[in-house]
N, C-alpha and C positions, 0 to 999 in steps of 0.2 A: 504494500500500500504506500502511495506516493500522495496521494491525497492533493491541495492547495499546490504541492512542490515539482507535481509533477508535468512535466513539457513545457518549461520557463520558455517566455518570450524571448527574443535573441534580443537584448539592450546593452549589450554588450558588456554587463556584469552583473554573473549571476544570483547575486545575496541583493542589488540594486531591482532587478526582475523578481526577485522570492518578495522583498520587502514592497514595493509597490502594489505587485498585487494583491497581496495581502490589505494593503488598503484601502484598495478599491473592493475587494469580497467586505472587509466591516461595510463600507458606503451600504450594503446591502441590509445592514443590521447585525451581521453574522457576529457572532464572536469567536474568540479563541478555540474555545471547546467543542462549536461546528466544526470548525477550520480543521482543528486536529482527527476530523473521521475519513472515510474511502469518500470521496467524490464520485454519486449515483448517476451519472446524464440520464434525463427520460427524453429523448428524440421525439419529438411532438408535432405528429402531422393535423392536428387541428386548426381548420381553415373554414370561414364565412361561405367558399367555394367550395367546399365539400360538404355534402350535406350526409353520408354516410358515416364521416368523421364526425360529426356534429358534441358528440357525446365526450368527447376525448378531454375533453380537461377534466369532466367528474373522474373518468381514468385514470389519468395521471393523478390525484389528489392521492386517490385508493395505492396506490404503487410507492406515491410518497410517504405513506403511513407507514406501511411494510419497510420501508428502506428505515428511516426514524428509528422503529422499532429493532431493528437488528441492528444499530448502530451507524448507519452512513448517513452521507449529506447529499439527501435528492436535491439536484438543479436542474429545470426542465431548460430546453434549447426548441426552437424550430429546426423544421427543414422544410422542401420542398412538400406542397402535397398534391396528389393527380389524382384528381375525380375524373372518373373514366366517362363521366357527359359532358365535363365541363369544358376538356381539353382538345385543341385544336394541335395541330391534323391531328390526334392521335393520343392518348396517357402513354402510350409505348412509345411515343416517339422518345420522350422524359423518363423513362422509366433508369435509363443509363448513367440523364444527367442527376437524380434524384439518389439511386447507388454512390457516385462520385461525390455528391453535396454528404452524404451520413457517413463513407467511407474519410472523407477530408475533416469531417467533423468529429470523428471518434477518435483519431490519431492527432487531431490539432488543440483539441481541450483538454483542459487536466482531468480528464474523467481514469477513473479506476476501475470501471463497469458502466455498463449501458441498459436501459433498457427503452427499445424499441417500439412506439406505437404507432400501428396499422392497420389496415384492412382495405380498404378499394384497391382493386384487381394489382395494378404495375408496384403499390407500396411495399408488402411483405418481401415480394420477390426481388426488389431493391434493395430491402433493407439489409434482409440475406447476402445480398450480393455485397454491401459494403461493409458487413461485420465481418465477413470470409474475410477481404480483404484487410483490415485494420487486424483481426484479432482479436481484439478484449474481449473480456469476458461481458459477454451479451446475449439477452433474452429477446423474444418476439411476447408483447401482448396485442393481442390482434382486439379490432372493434367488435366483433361480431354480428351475426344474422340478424336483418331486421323480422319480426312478429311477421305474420301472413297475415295480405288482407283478405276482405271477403264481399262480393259481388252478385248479387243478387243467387245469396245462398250458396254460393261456391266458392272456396279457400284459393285465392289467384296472387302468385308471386310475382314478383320483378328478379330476374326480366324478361324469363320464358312465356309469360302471360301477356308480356308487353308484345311480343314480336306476334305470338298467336292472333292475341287481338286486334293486333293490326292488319296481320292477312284478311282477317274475318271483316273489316275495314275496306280495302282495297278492293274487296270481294262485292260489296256493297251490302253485307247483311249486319254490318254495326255502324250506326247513324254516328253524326259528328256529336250529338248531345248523349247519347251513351259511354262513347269512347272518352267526354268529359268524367262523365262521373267516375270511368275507371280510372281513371288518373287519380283523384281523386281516393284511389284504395290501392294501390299500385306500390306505395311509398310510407306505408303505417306507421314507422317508427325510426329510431336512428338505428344503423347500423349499415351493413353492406346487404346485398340480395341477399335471399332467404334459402334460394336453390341452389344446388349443388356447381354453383356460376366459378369464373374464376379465384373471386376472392377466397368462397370458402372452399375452393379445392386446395390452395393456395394455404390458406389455415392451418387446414386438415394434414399438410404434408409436412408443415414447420414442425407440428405435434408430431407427428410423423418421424419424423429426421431427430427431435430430441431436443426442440427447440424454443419449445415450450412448454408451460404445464400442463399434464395430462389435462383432458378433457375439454379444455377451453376452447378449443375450436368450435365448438357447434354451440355453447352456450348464448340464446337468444343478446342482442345486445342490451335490450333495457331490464335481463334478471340480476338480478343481486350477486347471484353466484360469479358473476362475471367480476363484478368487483372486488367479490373476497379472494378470488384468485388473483387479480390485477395487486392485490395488496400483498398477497401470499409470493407471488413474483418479486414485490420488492425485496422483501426477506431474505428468497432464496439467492439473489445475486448474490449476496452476501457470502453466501454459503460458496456461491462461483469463486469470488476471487479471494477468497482462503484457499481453494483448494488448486488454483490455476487453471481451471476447467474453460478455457478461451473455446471460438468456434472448431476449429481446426483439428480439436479433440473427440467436436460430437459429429461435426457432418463429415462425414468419411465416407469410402465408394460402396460401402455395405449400411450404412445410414438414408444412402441414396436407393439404393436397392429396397428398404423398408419401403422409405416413399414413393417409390414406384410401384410394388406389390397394393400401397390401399388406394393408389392415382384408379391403381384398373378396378380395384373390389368396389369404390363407389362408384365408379362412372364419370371421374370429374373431369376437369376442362384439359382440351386440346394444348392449350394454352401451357399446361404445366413441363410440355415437350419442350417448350422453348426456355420457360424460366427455370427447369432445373440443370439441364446444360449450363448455362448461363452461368447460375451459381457454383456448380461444378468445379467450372472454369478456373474460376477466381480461386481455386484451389491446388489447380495443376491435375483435375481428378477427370477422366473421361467416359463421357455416357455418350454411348453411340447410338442410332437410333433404334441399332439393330435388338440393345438389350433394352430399352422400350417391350418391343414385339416380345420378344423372347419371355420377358414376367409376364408381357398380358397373357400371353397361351397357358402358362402355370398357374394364372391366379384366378379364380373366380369371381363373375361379379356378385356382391349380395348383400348391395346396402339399395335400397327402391327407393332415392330422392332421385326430383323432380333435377333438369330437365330428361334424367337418363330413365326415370322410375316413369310412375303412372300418377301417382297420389301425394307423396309425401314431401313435409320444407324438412330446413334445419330443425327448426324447434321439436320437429319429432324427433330427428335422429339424438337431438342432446334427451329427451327425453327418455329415449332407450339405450341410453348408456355412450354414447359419442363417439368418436375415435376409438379410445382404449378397446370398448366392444369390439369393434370391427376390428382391432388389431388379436382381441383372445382371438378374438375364430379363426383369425389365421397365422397364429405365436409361431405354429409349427413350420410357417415358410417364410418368417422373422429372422433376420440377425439378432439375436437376443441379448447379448453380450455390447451391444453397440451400447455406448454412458451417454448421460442425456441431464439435463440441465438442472434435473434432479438432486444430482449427484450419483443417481442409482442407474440400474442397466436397464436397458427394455421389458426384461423377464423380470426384474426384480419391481419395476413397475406395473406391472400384469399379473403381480400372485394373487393378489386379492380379488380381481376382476371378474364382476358378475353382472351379464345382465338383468332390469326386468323379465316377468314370467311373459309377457306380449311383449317380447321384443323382437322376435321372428316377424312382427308384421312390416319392420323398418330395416332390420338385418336380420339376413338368409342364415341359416345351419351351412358351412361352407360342406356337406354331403350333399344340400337340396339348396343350391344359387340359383338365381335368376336366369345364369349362367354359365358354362362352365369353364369361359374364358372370360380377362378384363374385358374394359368396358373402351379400350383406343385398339387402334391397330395402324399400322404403318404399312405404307405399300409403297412398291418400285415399279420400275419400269422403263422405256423411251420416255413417255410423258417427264415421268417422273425421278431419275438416274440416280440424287440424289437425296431421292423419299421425298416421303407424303406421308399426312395424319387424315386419322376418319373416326370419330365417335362411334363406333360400330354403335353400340347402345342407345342412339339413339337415333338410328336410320332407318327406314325404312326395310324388310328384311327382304322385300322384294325384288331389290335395286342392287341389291350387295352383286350380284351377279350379272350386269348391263350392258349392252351395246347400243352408242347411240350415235346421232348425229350433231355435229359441234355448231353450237349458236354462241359466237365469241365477241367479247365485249373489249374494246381496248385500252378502259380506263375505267374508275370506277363514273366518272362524267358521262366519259360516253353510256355506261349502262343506264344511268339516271335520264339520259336523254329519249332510250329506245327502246326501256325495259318494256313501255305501255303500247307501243305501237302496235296497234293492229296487223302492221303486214311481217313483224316480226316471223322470220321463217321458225319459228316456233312450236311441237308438239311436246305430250307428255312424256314419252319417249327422247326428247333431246337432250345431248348434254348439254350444261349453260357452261363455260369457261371466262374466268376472267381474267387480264392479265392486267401487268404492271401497275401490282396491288403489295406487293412484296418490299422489305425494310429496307431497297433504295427506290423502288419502281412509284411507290404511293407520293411522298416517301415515311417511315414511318411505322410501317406493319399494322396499318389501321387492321380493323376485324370486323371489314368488309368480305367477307368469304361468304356471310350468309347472305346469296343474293334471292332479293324479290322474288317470288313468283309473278309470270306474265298476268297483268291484270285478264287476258283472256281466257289463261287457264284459268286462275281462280272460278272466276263465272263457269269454267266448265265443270269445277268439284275437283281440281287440281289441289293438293295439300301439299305433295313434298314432290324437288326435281334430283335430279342427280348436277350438283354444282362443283367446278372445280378452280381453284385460284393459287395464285401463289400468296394470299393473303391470310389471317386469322380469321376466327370467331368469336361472338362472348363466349365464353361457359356457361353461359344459359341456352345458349340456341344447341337445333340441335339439325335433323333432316339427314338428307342424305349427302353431308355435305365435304367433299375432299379438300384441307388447307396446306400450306407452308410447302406446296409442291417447290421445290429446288433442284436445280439451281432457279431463280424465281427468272420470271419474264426478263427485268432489267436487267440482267447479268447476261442476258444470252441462250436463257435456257432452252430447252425444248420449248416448253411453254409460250416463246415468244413466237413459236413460228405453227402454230393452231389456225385454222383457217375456217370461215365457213362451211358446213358440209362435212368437213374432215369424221373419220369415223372413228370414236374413242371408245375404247375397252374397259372395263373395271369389274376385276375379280377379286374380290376380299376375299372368300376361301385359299386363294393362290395367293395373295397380297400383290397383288396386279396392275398396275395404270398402264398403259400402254395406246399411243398414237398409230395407231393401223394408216400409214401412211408410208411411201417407198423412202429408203434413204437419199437417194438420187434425186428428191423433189424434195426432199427436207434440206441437202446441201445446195439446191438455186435458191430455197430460199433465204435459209441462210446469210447465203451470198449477198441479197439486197436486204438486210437486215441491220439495221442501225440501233445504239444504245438512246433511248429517252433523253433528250436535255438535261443537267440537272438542273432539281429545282434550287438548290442552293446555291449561292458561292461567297460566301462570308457566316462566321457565327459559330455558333454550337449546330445551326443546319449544315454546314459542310464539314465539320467535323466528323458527324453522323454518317454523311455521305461518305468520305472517306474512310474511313475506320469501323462501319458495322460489318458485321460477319452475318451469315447466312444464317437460317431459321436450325438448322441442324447443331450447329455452334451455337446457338443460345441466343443471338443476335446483342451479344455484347459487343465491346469498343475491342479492339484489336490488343492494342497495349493494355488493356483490364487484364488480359489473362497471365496466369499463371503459369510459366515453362514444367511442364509433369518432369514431376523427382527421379 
């Protein structure tokens, strides 16, 4: 513990740098006796512009209690925060600079420990990303699931209910004065979405990884429990930097392996493809896409939240025991020895672990899953060379196996312009493609992947197409929908050179994408094939342009990562 003394200002004499700042922490009120405990940083993404954050300084209050009590000096700090409605082009386009803002902040303050608050989708997965890199001993408290609303006697979540509603919209059978009032229930409480979206896949995998306190992931944002944990977390830091338990020690390539085994047992977001590379990275640690596929074929799915389930929010899965449940049912295909912020192992956090007696109706008997593979799947091909993601679980099962004709969009503008047209060469039967949608092509990796249905299908009882892009999705949507195809459009990919008419293949059983097209007519076109303008050329936007890596890499900054030991 370095407390007040530690990572003096450079003034070019260091008892002149101890002694000033020292009096500028009294200017605070502080006295000696603070001064002399561990310095707590609580990283504090509450923002007026976040309204999922909303709740976060009662948070942080809770966290400070706990710190207090086991002896440190909580100081809350800002940092960036990206509400994933609010942000232009993209919360991912910031998700890198937001990592770099909490990474530069935990190495630049005299903090001795950290504890981290988050939850909208790009936060966790940043914050992750910059405690890898800093080190200190650091926890994740997440905001959590907001309540479900409810709609003329139906339980409707954000944001899978937003997207439905809206086709049902487009369709013409939900009037403009309905679609108000569901907004109006859409949004019930403070927290992040309530479904299985990416924030709280995103939760789920921090707990997961060991990186935070059991259970906390699914606990509703405005129950209490939430805060006695947020307070119970201050405590335990404590407990971290006695024992030197930094990141480094919990998230390891079989810590990663955990959170990939419960990424496929709930069904959660696509998304978590890209943000645990990512964080990997920052480690020197490698998840290929290949070991993705590989756990989902081992793991079953058998947690039935929405949007991969039929029926269920967060609040039930915390209800039936959260996380830790789904991780007993599947202890046995656990690294259990993996330490965790706890202090203790995985196994030794799971001896006690019981669900409710109706807990089957929210998590499966891993003998009788929903499933009896995860819930993503990875596919190759021409299209596709260097993979592609699919939510199996939440596609269509009749599509899994498709041949169609390509209706291709060459911006996400152009789609906007021509999704509605009537002469659109358009059936239910076609593939929709879209390109230069990808983290230079957008630029950004908007989660633009879910594209429209043609308002003509809809009108015809059209509900899901087979979509392919080089872009994301939320973790809420779901369909038959193929992203992060790579190398993406702007890079040159396959993908760039997709044609109207072309006839595209998609074998999930096989894990298949394939462009049924000659090579000889791939390489003319090739040939007049040009890279998109950038849209940047000054800034943190061309930085991005220069320096992000492809969706399989994590789509971190180039220099972020770590050289593997």
């Amino acid at each position: 513990m370095q407390g007040i003394k530690n990572r003096l200002t450079g003034m070019g004499d260091k008892k002149f740098s101890a002694f000033i700042r020292k009096a500028y922490a009294k200017g605070f009120g502080l006295t000696n006796k603070d001064l002399d405990r561990p310095i707590i940083g609580i990283a504090q993404t509450w923002s007026e512009l976040n309204p999922c954050h909303r709740h976060l300084r009662e948070v942080a209050e809770a966290v400070k209690r706990g710190v207090w009590q086991a002896g440190g000096l909580p100081l809350e700090f800002p940092t960036i925060s990206l509400a994933e409605i609010y942000m232009f082009p993209t919360s991912m386009f910031f998700r890198n600079l937001l990592s770099m803002d909490t990474e530069e902040m935990l190495k630049g303050l005299p903090l001795d420990g950290t504890i981290l608050l988050g939850g909208c989708d790009k936060t966790v997965p940043a914050q992750l990303m910059g405690a890898a890199s800093a080190d200190i001993p650091s926890m994740i408290v997440t905001a959590g699931p907001m309540i479900g609303g409810h709609y003329k006697g139906k339980r409707i979540g954000a944001c899978s209910d937003c997207r439905g509603l809206w086709n049902e919209h487009r369709a013409g059978v939900f009037d403009d004065e309905s679609l108000d009032e569901v907004q109006d229930e859409l949004f019930p409480s403070a927290g992040t979405c309530m479904v299985m979206g990416t924030a709280c896949t995103m939760a789920s995998l921090a707990e997961a990884m060991g990186m935070m306190l059991p259970g906390m992931a699914a606990i509703p944002a405005v129950n209490s429990k939430r805060l006695r944990l947020a307070e119970e977390s201050g405590r335990q830091i404590m407990t971290l930097i006695e024992k030197g338990i930094t990141p480094s020690k919990i998230i390891t390539k079989e810590s990663f392996e955990n959170a990939i085994r419960i990424l496929m047992a709930v069904g959660g977001s696509t998304n978590a493809v890209v943000h645990l590379p990512a964080i990997a990275g920052r480690l020197g640690i490698d998840l290929p896409l290949e070991l993705f596929d590989e756990l989902s074929k081992s793991t079953p799915l058998i947690v039935d939240i929405r949007p991969s389930g039929e029926k269920y929010l967060m609040e039930d899965l915390a209800a039936a025991g959260g996380i830790p449940c789904v991780m007993k049912e599947l202890e046995t295909l656990l690294h259990g020895d993996c330490i965790t912020v706890t202090g203790k192992s995985i196994s030794e956090n799971l001896e006690n672990i019981k669900g409710p007696e109706n807990w089957q109706d929210v998590i499966y008997k891993r003998e009788k899953p929903i499933s009896p593979e995860g819930g993503l799947v990875v596919l190759y091909g021409s299209l596709a060379p260097d993979g592609a993601v699919l939510k199996v679980s939440a596609a269509d099962p009749k599509k899994l196996q498709h041949k169609g004709k390509a209706v291709v969009f060459k911006s996400q503008e152009d789609m906007d312009k021509r999704i509605d047209d009537p002469d659109l060469p358009a059936t239910k039967d076609s593939v929709f493609v879209l390109q230069n949608s990808g983290p230079i092509g957008a630029p950004g990796f908007p989660e633009a992947g879910f594209l429209p249905i043609p308002k003509k299908l809809l009108e015809a009882g059209v509900r899901d197409i087979v979509r392919i892009s080089d872009a994301r999705m939320s973790g809420t949507s779901g369909g038959t929908t193929i992203l992060h195809v790579a190398p993406e459009a702007a890079k040159g990919g396959p993908l760039a050179l997709v044609e109207d008419g072309d006839m595209i293949e998609l074998d999930v059983p096989n894990r298949k994408l394939n462009l049924l097209v000659e090579k000889e007519e791939l390489e003319n076109r090739k040939q007049n094939w040009h890279p998109p303008k950038p849209q940047y050329n000054r800034g943190y936007g061309k930085i991005f342009l220069d320096h992000v890596l492809q969706a399989p890499q994590g789509c971190d900054f180039d220099f972020l990562q770590k050289e593997p030991e």
